[in-house]
ZAMARGU-4260 file (C-alpha; in steps of 0.2 Angstrom, whole numbers, plus 5000, padded with zeros to 4 digits):
<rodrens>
0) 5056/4961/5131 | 5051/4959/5114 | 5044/4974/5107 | 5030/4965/5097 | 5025/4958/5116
5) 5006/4962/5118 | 5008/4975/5135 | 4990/4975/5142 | 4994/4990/5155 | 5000/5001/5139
10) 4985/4998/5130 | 4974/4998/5145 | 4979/5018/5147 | 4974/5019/5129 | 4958/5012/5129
15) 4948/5028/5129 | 4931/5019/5124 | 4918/5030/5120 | 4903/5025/5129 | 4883/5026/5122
20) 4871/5040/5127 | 4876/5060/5130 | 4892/5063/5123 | 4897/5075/5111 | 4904/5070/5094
25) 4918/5080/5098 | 4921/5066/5113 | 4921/5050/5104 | 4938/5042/5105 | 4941/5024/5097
30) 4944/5009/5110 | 4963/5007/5107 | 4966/4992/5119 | 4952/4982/5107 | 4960/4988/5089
35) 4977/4982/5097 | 4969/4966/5103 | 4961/4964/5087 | 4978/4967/5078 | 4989/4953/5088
40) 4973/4941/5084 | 4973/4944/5068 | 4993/4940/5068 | 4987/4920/5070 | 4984/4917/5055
45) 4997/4915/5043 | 5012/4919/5058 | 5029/4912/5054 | 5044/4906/5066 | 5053/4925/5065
50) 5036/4932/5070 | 5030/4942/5056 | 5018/4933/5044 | 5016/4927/5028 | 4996/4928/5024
55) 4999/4927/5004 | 4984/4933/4994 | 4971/4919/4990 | 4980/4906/5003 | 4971/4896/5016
60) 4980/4909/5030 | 4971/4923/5021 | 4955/4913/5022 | 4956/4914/5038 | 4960/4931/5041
65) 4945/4936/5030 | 4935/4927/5039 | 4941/4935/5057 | 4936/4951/5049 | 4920/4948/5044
70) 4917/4943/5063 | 4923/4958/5066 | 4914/4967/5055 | 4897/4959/5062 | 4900/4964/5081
75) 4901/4982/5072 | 4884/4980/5066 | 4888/4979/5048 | 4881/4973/5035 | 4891/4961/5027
80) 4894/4955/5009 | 4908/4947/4997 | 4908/4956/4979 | 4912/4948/4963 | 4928/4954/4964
85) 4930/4945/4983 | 4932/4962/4991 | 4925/4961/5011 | 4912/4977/5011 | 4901/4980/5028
90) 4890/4991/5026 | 4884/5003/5039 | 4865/5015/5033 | 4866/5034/5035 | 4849/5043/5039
95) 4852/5052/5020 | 4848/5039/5006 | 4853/5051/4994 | 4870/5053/4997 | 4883/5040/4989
100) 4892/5031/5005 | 4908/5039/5010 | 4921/5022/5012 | 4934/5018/5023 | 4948/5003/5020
105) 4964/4993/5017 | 4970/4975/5017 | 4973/4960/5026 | 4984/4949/5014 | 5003/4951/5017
110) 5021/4949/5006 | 5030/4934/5012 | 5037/4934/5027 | 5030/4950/5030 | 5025/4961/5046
115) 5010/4964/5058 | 5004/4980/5052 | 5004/4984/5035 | 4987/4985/5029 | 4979/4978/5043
120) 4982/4996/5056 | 4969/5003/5041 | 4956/4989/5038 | 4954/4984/5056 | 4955/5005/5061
125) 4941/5006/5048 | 4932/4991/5059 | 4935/5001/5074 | 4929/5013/5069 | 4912/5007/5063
130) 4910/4998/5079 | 4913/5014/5089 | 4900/5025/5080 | 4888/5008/5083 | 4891/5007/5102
135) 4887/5027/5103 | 4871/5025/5092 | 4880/5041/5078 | 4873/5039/5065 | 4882/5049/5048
140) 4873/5059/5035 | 4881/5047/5023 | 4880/5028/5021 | 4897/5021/5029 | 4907/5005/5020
145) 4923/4998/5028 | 4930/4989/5013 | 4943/4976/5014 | 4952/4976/4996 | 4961/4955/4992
150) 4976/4954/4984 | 4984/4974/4988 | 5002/4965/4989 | 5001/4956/4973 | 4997/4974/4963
155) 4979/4979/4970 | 4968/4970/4960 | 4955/4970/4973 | 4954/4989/4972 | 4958/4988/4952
160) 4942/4977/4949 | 4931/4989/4958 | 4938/5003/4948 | 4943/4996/4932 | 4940/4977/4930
165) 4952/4964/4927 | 4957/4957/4910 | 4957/4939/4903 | 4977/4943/4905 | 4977/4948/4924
170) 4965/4935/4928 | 4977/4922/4922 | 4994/4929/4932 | 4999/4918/4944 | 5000/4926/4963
175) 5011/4923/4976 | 5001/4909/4984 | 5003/4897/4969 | 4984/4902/4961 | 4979/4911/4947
180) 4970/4927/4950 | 4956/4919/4943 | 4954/4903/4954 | 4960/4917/4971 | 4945/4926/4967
185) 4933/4909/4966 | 4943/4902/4983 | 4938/4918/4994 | 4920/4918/4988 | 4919/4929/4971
190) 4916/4927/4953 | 4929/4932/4941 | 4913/4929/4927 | 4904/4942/4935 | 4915/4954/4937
195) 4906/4969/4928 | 4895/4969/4944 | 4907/4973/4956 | 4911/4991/4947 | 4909/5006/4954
200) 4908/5022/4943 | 4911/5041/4948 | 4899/5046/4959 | 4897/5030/4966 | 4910/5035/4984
205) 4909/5051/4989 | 4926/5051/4998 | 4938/5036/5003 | 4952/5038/5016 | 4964/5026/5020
210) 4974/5023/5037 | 4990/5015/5034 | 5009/5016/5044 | 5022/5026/5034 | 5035/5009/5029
215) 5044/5021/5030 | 5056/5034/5043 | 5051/5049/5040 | 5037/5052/5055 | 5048/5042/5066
220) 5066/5051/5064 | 5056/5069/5065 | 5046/5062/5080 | 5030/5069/5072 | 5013/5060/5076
225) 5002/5060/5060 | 5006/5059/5041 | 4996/5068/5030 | 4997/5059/5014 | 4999/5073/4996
230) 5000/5058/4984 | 5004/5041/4980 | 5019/5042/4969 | 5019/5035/4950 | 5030/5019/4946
235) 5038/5016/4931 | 5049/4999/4928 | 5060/4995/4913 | 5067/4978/4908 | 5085/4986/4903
240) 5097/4971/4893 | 5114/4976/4889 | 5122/4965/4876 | 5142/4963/4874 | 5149/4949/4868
245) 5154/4932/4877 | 5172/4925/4878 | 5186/4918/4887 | 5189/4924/4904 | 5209/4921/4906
250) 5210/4923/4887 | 5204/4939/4883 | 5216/4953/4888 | 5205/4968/4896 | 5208/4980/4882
255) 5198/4968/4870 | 5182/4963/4880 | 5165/4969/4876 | 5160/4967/4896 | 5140/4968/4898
260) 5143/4967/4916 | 5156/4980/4916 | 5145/4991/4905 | 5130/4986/4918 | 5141/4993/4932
265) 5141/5009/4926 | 5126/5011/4922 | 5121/5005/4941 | 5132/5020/4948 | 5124/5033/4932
270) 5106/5028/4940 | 5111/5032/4957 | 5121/5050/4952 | 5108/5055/4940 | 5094/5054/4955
275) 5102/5059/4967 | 5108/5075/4958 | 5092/5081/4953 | 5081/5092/4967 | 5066/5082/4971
280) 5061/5065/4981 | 5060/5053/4969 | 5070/5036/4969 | 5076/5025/4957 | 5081/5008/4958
285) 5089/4994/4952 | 5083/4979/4962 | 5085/4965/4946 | 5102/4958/4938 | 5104/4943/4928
290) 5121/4939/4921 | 5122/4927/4905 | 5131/4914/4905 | 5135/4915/4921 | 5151/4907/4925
295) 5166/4912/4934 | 5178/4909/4918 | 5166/4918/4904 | 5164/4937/4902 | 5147/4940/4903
300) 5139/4943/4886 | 5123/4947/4890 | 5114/4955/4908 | 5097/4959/4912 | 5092/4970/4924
305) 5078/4981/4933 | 5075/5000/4933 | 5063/5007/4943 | 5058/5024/4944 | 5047/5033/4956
310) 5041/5050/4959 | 5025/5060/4960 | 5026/5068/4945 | 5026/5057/4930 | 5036/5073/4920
315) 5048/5071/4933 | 5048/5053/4930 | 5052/5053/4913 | 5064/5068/4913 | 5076/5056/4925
320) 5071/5042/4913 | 5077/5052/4897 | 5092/5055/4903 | 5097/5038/4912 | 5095/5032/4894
325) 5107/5046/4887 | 5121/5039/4897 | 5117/5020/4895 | 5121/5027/4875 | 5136/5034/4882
330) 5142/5019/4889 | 5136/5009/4876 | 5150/5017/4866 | 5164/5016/4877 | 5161/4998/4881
335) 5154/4990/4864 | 5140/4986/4872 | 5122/4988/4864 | 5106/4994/4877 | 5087/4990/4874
340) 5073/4997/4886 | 5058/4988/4888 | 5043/4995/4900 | 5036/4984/4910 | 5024/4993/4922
345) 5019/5009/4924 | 5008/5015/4938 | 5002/5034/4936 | 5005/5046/4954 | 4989/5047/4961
350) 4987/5065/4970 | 4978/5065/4987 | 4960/5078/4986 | 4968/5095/4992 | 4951/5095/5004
355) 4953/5079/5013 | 4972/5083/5016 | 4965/5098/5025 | 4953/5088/5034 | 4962/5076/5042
360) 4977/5089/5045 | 4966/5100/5056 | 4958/5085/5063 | 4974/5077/5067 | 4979/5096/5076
365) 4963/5098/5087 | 4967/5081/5092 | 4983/5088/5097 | 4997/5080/5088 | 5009/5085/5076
370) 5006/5081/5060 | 5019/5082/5043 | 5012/5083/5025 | 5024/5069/5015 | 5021/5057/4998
375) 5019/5040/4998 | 5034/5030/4990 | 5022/5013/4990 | 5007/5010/4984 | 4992/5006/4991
380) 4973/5004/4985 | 4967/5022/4988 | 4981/5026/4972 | 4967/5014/4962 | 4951/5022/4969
385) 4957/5040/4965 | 4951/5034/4948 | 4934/5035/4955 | 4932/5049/4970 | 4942/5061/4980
390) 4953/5049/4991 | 4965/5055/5007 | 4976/5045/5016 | 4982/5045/5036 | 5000/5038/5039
395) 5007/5032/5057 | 5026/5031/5061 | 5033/5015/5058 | 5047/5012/5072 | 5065/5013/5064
400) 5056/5014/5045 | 5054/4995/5045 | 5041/4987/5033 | 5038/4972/5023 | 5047/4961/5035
405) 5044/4952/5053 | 5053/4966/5063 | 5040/4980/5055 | 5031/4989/5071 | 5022/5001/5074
410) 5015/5009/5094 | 4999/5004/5100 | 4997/5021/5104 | 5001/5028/5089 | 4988/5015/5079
415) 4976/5022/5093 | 4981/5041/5086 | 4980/5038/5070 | 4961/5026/5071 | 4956/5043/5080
420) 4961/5053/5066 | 4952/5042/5056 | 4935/5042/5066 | 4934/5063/5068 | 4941/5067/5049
425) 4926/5054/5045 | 4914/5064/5055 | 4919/5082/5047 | 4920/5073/5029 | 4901/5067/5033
430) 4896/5084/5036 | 4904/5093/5017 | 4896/5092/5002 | 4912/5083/4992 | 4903/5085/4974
</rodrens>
């Protein structure tokens, strides 16, 4: 059987629903067979042939899929609302008006070709969790707001308008659904010439914590139940060009060529030494290659490629970085080749608040399961609402590490764990003074 095959009885053993009237907080469990349900429905829209999906940002699949989730959002008795920037927010009242609202979220939209549960195990476990806190009349200290962030996928700028804005530049980038951030943001019901209104400020959040699955295999391999996020790493990206000189494939003994492709070679394997050599768990990457001209009987003259370096230390980062560009001089000189580094993007770490970590790790253990304290090699909107407020994150295994694809899964009973974590680490947060 398809692993992805809805299995009713499984779910139905998970659907520990708390129910209104005399039970203890301590009690409350999330309804797991109607978060899963609500996860395969969501799956409709925008679902391709090899059973993943490909709800692009800003495309008529992700439409839909908002709209799902403002239905959902309703039957949770949530108060509803688009702002400038198109983010979904429901809103649920806490009995303290003075407080600033403590927020829960994720996203909905998807790379293409993507999987099930990337984004959506946190925005519709932030549903669920609303709804479960309705139907058992618990009222927080603090105002509650489920926040759906568009575009996470396309490089946050849902979440990067709320904290930051958007320039005339990012406005006009084209995303992968063929529009322009600009007319994205007018097609789900913002206004990119009012973005100003959509900003928050510090103060504004008194905590955000986000449910995600791991993408990768860390929780899975070791068997352990719940991640407990320490940061969302920093990434750095270089445009690298290496520049020989173009000639004559059969003509040009080897002793004589100024190879860019050779020379780019080596500098491939020197990025993968050079990382892997140094204690730590950062990553590089060369995921980009271009080769000019391009033709079997010419020597490549010219090739463009990709770096990308990630880590939670931006110290660490550069260190690694300094050195990668000590050797690409190296090789420059025993090749005749020439290098130039151009950055491209760099996204600061973004460490997790040392006070929700230990939240939701003691939650996570009174719950009973295991839980592993790990960084996040991807990013995800909670790196861009660090800017504003003390931000933790929750991570579930995803089976055999698998992400950004058709075959990405993760166990309804571990969504159900992890939605738990969620709704209890909620419930202790609600009751500190996070100032």
């Amino acid at each position: 059987m398809n692993r992805r095959m809805f299995n009713v009885n499984l779910l139905s053993a998970l659907a520990l629903t708390a129910l209104p009237g005399a039970q203890s907080s301590a009690a409350l469990r999330v309804n797991g067979l109607r978060l899963n349900t609500h996860l395969q429905e969501l799956s409709a829209f925008g679902s391709n042939p090899q059973g993943g999906v490909s709800r692009l940002a800003f495309s008529a699949a992700d439409l839909q899929g908002r709209q799902y989730a403002m239905k959902l959002m309703r039957e949770a008795q949530l108060e509803v609302s688009i702002d400038r920037a198109g983010n979904l927010i429901g809103r649920r009242a806490g009995g303290d008006t003075r407080l600033p609202p403590l927020a829960l979220g994720s996203h909905i939209d998807s790379v293409p070709e993507g999987g099930n549960y990337d984004g959506d195990v946190g925005a519709l476990g932030a549903i669920e969790v609303a709804q479960t806190l309705a139907e058992t009349h618990t009222t927080l200290r603090h105002a509650l707001e489920v926040i759906i962030f568009q575009d996470e996928e396309g490089g946050t700028s849902g979440s990067h308008a709320l904290v930051a804005g958007l320039t005339d530049a990012q406005l006009k980038l084209t995303t992968n659904s063929g529009k322009t951030v600009r007319d994205g943001i007018k097609f789900i019901g913002g206004d990119p010439d009012k973005l100003s209104q959509a900003l928050r400020q510090r103060g504004d959040l008194a905590a955000y914590m986000e449910l995600h699955i791991e993408q990768g295999g860390i929780l899975y391999g070791e068997k352990i139940d719940i991640g407990v996020v320490e940061g969302i790493v920093g990434i750095h990206q270089w445009e690298v060009t290496i520049t020989g000189f173009a000639n004559h494939a059969g003509t040009t003994p080897m002793n004589q060529r100024r190879d860019a492709m050779l020379a780019a070679a080596k500098f491939i394997v020197a990025v993968n030494r050079i990382v892997t050599s140094t204690a730590g768990r950062q990553v590089g990457t060369v995921g980009k290659l271009q080769a000019q001209p391009g033709a079997y009987n010419v020597i490549p003259g010219k090739v463009v490629l990709g770096l990308e370096l990630r880590d939670l230390a931006t110290a660490k980062i550069q260190s690694l970085f300094q050195t990668i560009q000590a050797e690409a001089e190296q090789i420059a000189k025993e090749s005749g080749t020439t290098f130039s580094f151009q950055q491209t993007f760099t996204n600061l770490p973004a460490p997790t608040d040392l006070r929700l970590r230990k939240v939701i790790d003691a939650t996570a253990q009174q719950l009973g399961f295991t839980t592993k304290t790990l960084p996040s090699g991807a990013g995800h909107d909670a790196q861009e609402i660090a800017a504003i407020a003390p931000v933790g994150m929750i991570f579930i295994p995803s089976v055999d590490g698998i992400s950004h694809s058709p075959r990405e899964f993760s166990r309804p009973e571990d969504i159900t764990n992890g939605a738990n974590v969620l709704l209890h680490a909620l419930m202790k947060l609600d009751g500190m003074d996070l100032r």
